[in-house]
C-alpha positions in Angstrom: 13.9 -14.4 6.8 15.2 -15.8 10.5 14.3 -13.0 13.2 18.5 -12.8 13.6 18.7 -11.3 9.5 14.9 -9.6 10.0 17.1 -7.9 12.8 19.8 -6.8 11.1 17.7 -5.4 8.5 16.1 -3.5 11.2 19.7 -1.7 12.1 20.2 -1.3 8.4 17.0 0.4 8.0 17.3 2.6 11.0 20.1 4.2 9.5 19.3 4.8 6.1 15.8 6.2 7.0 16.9 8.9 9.9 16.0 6.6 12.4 19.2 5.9 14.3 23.1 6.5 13.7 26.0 5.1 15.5 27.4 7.7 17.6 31.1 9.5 16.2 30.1 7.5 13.1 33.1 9.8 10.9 35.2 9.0 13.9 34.5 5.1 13.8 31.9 5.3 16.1 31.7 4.9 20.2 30.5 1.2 20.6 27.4 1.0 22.3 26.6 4.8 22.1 24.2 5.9 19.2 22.2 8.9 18.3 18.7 9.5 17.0 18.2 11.0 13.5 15.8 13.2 12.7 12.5 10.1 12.8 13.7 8.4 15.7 14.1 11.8 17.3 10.2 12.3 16.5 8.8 8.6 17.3 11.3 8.9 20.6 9.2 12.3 21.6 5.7 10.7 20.8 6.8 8.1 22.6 7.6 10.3 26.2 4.7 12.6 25.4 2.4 9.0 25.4 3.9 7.9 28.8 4.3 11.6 30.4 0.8 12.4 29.3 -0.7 8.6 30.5 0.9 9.3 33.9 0.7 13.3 35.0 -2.9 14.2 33.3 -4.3 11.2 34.2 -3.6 10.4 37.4 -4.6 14.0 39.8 -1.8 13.0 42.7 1.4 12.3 40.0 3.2 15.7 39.2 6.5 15.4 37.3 10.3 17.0 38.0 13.4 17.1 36.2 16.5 16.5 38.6 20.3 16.7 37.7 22.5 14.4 36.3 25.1 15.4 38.6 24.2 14.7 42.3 25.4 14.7 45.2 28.4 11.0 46.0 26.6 10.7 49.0 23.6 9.6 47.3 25.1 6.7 45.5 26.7 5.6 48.4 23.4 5.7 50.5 21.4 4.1 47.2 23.9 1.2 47.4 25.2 2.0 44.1 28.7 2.5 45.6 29.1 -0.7 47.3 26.3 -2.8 45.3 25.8 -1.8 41.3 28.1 -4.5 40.0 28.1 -7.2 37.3 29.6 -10.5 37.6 31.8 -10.3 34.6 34.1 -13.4 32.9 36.7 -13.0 30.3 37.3 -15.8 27.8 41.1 -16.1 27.3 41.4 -17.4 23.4 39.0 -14.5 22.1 40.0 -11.6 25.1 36.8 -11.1 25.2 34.9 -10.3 28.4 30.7 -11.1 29.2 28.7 -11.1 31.8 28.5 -14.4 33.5 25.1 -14.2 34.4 24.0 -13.4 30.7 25.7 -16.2 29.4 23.9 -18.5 31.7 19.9 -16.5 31.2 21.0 -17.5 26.8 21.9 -21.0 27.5 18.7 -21.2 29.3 16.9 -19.7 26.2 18.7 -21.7 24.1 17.0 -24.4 26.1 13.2 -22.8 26.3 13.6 -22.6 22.2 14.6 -26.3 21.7 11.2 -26.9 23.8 9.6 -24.3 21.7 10.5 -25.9 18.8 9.3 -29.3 19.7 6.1 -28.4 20.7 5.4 -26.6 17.0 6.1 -30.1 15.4 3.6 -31.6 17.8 1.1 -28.8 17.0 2.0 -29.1 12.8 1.6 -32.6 13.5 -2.2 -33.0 15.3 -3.4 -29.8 14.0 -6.6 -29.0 15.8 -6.6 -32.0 17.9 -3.3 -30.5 20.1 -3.1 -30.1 23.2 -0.5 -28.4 24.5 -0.2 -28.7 28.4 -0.7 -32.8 27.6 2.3 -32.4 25.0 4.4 -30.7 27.5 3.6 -33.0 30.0 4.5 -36.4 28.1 6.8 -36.3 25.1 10.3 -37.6 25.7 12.4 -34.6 23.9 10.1 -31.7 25.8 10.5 -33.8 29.1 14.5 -34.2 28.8 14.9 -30.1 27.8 12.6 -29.0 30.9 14.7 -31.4 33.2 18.0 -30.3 31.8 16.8 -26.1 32.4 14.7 -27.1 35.8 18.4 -28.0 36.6 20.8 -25.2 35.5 17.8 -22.8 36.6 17.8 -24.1 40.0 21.5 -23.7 40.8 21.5 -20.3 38.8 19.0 -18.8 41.1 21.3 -20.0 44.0 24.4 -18.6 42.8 22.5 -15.6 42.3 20.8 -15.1 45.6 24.5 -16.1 47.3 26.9 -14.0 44.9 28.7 -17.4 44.6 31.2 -15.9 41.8 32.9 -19.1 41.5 29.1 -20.8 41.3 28.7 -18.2 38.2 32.1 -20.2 36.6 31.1 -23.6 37.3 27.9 -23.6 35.9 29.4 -22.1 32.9 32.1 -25.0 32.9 29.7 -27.4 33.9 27.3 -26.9 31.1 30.2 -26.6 28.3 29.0 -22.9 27.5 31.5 -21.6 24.9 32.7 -18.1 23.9 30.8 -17.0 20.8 33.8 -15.9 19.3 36.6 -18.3 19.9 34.3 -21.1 20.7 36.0 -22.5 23.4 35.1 -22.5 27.6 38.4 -21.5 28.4 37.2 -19.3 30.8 39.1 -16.5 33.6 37.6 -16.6 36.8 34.7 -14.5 37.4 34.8 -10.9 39.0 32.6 -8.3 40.2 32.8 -4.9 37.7 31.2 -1.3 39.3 29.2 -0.1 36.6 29.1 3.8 37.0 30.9 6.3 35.5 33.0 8.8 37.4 34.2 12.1 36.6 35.9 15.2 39.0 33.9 18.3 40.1 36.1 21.1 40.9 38.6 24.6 39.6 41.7 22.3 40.6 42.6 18.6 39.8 43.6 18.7 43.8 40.6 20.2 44.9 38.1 18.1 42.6 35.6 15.6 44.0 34.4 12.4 42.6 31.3 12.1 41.5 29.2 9.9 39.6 27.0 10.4 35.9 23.9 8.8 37.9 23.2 4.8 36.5 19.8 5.3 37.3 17.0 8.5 37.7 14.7 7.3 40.8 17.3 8.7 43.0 16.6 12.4 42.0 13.0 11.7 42.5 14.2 10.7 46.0 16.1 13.3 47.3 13.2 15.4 46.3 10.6 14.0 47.8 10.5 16.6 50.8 10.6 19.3 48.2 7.3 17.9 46.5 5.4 17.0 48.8 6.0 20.1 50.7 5.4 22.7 48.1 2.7 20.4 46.3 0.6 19.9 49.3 0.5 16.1 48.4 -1.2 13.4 50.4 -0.7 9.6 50.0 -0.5 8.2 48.1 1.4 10.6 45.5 3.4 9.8 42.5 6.3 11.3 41.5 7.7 11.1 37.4 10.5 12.0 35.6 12.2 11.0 32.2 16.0 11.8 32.0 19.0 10.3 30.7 21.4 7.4 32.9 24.6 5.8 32.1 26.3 2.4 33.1 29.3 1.2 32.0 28.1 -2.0 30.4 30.1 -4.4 29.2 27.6 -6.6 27.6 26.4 -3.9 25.5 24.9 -5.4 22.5 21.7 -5.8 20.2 21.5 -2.3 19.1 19.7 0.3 21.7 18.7 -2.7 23.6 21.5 -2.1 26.2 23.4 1.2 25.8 25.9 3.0 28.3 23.9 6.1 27.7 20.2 5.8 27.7 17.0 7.3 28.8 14.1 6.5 31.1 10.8 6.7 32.2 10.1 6.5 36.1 7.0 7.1 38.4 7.9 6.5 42.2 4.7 5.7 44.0 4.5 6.6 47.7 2.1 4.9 49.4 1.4 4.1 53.2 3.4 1.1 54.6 1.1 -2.2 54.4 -0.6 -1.0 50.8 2.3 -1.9 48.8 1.1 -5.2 47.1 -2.0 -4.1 46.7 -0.6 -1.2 44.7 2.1 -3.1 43.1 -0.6 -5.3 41.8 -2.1 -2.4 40.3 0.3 -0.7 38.9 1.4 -4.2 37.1 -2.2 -3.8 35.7 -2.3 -0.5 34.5 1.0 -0.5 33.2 0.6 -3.4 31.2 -2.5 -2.2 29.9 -0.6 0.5 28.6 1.9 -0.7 26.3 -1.2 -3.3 24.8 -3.1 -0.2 24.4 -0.7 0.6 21.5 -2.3 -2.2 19.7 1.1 -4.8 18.7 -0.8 -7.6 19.9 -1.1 -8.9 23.7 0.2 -12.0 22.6 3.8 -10.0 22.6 3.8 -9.3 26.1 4.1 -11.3 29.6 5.1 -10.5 33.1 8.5 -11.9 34.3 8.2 -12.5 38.4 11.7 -11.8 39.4 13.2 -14.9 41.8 15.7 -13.3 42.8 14.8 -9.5 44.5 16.7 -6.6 44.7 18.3 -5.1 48.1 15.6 -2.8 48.2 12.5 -4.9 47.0 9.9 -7.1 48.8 8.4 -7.7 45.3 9.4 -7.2 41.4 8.1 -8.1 38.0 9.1 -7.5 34.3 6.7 -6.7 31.7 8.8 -8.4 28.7 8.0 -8.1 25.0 8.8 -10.3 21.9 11.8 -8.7 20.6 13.5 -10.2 17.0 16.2 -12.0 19.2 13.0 -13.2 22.0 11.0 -12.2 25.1 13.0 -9.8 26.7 12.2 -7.1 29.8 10.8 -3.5 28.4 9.5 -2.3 31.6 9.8 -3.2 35.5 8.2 -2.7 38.3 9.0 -2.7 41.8 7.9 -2.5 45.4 10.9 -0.6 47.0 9.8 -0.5 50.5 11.0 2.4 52.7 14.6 1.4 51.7 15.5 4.2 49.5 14.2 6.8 51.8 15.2 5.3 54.9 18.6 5.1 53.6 18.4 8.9 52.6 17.1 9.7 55.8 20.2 8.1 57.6 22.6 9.3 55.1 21.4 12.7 55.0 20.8 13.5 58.7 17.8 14.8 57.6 14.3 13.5 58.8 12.3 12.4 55.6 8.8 11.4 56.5 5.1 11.9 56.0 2.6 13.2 58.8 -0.7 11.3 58.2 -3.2 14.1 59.8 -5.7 11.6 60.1 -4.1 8.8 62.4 -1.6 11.8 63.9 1.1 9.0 62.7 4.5 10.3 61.3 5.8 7.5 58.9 8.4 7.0 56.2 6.4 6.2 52.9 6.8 3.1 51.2 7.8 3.3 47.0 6.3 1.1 44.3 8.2 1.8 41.4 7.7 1.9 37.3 10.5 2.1 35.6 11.0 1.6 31.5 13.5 2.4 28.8 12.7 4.8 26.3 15.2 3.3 24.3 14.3 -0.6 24.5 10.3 1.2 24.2 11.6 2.7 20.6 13.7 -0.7 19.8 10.2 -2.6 20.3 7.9 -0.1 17.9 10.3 -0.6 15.4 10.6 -3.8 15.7 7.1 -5.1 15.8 6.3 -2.7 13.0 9.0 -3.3 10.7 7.1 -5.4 7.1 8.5 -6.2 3.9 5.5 -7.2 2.0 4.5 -8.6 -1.8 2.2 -6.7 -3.4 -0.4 -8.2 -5.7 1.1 -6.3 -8.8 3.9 -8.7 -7.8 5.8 -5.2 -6.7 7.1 -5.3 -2.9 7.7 -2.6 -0.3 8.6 -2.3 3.0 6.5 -0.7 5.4 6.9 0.7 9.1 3.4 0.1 10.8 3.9 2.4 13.5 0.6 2.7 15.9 -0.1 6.3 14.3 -0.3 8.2 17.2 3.3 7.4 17.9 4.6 7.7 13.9 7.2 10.2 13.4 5.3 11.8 10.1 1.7 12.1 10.1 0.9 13.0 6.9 2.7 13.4 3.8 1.5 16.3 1.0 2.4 15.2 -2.4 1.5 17.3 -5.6 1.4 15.2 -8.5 3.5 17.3 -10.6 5.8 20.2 -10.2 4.1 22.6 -12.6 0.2 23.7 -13.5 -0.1 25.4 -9.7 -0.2 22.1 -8.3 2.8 22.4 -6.0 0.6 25.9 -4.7 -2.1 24.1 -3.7 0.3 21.5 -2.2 2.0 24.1 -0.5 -1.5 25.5 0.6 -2.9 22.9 2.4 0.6 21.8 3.7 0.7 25.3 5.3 -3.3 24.3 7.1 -2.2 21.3 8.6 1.3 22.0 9.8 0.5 23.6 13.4 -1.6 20.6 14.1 0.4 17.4 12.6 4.2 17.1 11.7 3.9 17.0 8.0 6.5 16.6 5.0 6.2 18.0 1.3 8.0 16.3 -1.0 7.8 16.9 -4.9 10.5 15.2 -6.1 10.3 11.4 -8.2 7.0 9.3 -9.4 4.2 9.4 -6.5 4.4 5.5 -6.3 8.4 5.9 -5.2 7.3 8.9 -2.9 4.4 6.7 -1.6 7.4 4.1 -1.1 9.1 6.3 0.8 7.0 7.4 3.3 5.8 3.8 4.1 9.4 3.1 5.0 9.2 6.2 7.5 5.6 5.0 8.6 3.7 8.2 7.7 0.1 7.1 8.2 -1.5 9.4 5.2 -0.2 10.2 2.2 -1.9 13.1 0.5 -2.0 13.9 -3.4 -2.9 17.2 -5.0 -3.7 16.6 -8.5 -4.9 18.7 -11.6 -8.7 17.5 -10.0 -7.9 19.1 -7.2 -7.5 22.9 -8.7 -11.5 22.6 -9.7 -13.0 20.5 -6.6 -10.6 21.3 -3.8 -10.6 17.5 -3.1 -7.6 15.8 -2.7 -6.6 11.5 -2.4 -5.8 10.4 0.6 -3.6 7.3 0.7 -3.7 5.1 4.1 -0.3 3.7 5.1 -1.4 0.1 6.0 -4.2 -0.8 3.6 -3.2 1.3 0.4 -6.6 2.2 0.0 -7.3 5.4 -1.5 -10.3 8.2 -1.2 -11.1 11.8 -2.1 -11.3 14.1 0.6 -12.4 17.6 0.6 -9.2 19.7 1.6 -11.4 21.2 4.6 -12.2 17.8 5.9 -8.6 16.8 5.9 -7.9 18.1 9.7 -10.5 16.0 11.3 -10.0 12.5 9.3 -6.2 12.8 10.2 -6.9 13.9 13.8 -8.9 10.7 14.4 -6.4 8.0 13.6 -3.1 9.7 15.0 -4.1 12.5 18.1 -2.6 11.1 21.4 -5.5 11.8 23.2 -7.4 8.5 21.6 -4.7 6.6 22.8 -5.0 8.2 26.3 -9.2 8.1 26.2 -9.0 4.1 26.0 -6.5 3.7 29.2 
């Protein structure tokens, strides 16, 4: 199966398991919009409570707010969201169909990373143990004309980017034959700038109503509450400030499932911290948040950092943490050393002096940010992904299988009498009823146990419990594990305890 069919298998699976539905769906659906079912609803939570949990208990000086979606105009317009939030969009004249110019250019230069790829697996099928990869890279013809060929586009694609050259943007794309998936042609529009943020009218009247903005983004609230924090919190730098909440950006380029979305949530810490600290904190905050997401144990080979060449407005450094999504490496988290821009801009904006007295140096200074910022969405979109398995058995039976880290997996345990009659089902119900304040649990009764067990592997419920006629005499029950299929008998009162181990999100947090 290539990684583009494992994908849309994914989708496909999503949706018939309660994972994910496309938004309106009786309606035709509201492209790039969907809505989470009642799994995805559960692994989204687990997923928050991990990150909300990893940041506010574990760190004494970050507290956590919830600010508004509706804000203030003013802010955007001090944030440079007003004047600054755009994409460099192109339209493609056979098909009518409009991309961003700047992703068409990062997928050619995949296209050419891939071809490299690719090349440097035959070297490695072909020399087995004897390869050496760096040497390969180095020397072989094909490998050399690829990395010559993207040293090339790269180079003039950072330039374009760093100048807003929007007629660069074209030429490249001209230059380089890069073709409309759809029509297949480069017959190409000029390319032009597209605000990204939704506006709406706040007001009784349609002549008395302001414009304002769903915010694109939710480090600004954070912002504009900084005073308000650090005041009533009594903080000291350095402080952190969290919040999850939803944003929205008119994308246009909205594509590959929750991956990019006009409505989706995040997961921000702003970091204040004293002007000339910021790299060494940046540097840290790289660490621990990478340490984080390998933590969850899909393999630190499915992770790098992405330095970013090309900095925002408001950064004097920046870095991806990307993961290995079906479709390739792409960014899952980012973080960012903001300076004093945001508040300094607030500051000037507002009128209102936004600063923090150091009692120690008698030194009044505006705090410099280093941000972490990640989607909850594109977080889900990679569990799933990574722990999506179709697997032969060696009955010669298959099933597929969700290998969700356990702490994170929607179901924890499943209770499953063996029949529906003999008081089995009572016991079921019994021991359902003990662990239910302490794990989310289903019962299910209906069909063989072998399609129930089926079932619940597709939903990535780590236990699977069976009452049986035993069971009545011994109060012992078989507990099934999710990724081995090995089976043991388990006193009902031990049950608590041997779940609690594997899926409580306090092991998770113990090992950060």
């Amino acid at each position: 199966m290539t990684q583009d069919e494992l994908f849309k298998v994914l989708v496909a699976h999503c949706k018939e398991y309660g994972f994910i539905f496309p938004s309106s769906e009786i309606y035709d659906g509201l492209a790039a919009v969907y809505d989470y079912g009642q799994m995805g609803v559960e692994l989204k939570n687990n997923i928050k409570q991990y990150w909300w949990n990893a940041m506010t208990r574990l760190n004494e000086n970050i507290v956590g707010i919830d600010s508004c979606i509706f804000m203030h105009p003013r802010i955007w317009e001090a944030s440079g969201h007003v004047g600054a939030f755009n994409d460099p969009l192109i339209d493609n004249k056979d098909s009518k169909k409009r991309y961003r110019a700047d992703v068409l250019i990062e997928e050619f230069l995949a296209k050419i990373e891939e071809k490299m790829n690719k090349e440097v697996e035959k070297g490695r099928k072909r020399f087995g143990e004897a390869f050496d990869e760096d040497q390969f890279r180095a020397t072989n013809p094909n490998v050399l004309r690829e990395k010559a060929k993207f040293d090339a586009v790269h180079s003039r694609f950072v330039e374009v980017q760093e100048a807003g050259d929007l007629a660069g943007y074209k030429q490249i794309i001209v230059d380089n034959n890069i073709v409309c998936p759809i029509s297949g042609t480069c017959n190409w529009t000029d390319v032009r700038q597209f605000n990204l943020m939704f506006s709406t009218s706040m007001g009784s009247t349609a002549e008395g109503a302001n414009t304002i903005y769903l915010r694109p983004e939710t480090a600004q609230g954070i912002f504009v509450n900084y005073l308000n924090v650090q005041k009533t919190g009594r903080m000291k730098l350095p402080f952190g400030i969290a919040q999850i909440g939803k944003a929205f950006r008119n994308e246009i380029v909205a594509r590959q499932f929750v991956f990019r979305m006009r409505e989706f949530e995040q997961m921000e810490m702003q970091f204040f911290i004293k002007p000339g600290t910021e790299l060494e904190w940046f540097a840290k905050w790289k660490e621990n948040r990478m340490k984080w997401h390998v933590n969850l144990g899909m393999g630190a080979e499915n992770y790098r950092f992405h330095d970013h060449e090309k900095l925002a407005h408001y950064a004097n450094a920046a870095t991806d943490i990307e993961f290995c999504f079906p479709f390739g490496f792409k960014e899952l988290e980012g973080i960012h050393s903001r300076t004093d821009w945001d508040l300094g801009n607030h500051q000037k904006f507002s009128g209102r002096k936004i600063q923090y007295f150091d009692n120690e140096t008698s030194e009044a200074f505006t705090p410099y940010v280093v941000e972490t910022s990640i989607g909850v969405d594109r977080m889900v979109l990679a569990v799933l992904s990574h722990s999506y398995k179709e697997e032969q058995l060696e009955n010669g039976e298959s099933r597929v299988v969700l290998s969700i880290p356990a702490p994170l997996a929607p179901v924890k345990a499943a209770v499953l009498p063996l029949v529906k009659k003999d008081g089995l089902p009572e016991l079921a119900q019994e021991v359902m009823d003990e662990l239910k304040f302490d794990f989310n649990c289903q019962y299910e009764e209906k069909d063989s146990i072998g399609k129930r067990y089926r079932r619940q592997d597709a939903i990535g419920t780590p236990f699977c419990i069976t009452v049986d006629h035993e069971s009545l005499v011994d109060r012992c029950v078989t507990v099934r594990d999710r990724d081995t299929m090995q089976q043991e008998r388990v006193p009902i009162g031990e049950l608590r305890s041997l779940i609690d181990k594997r899926v409580n999100l306090n092991n998770l947090l113990r090992n950060l």
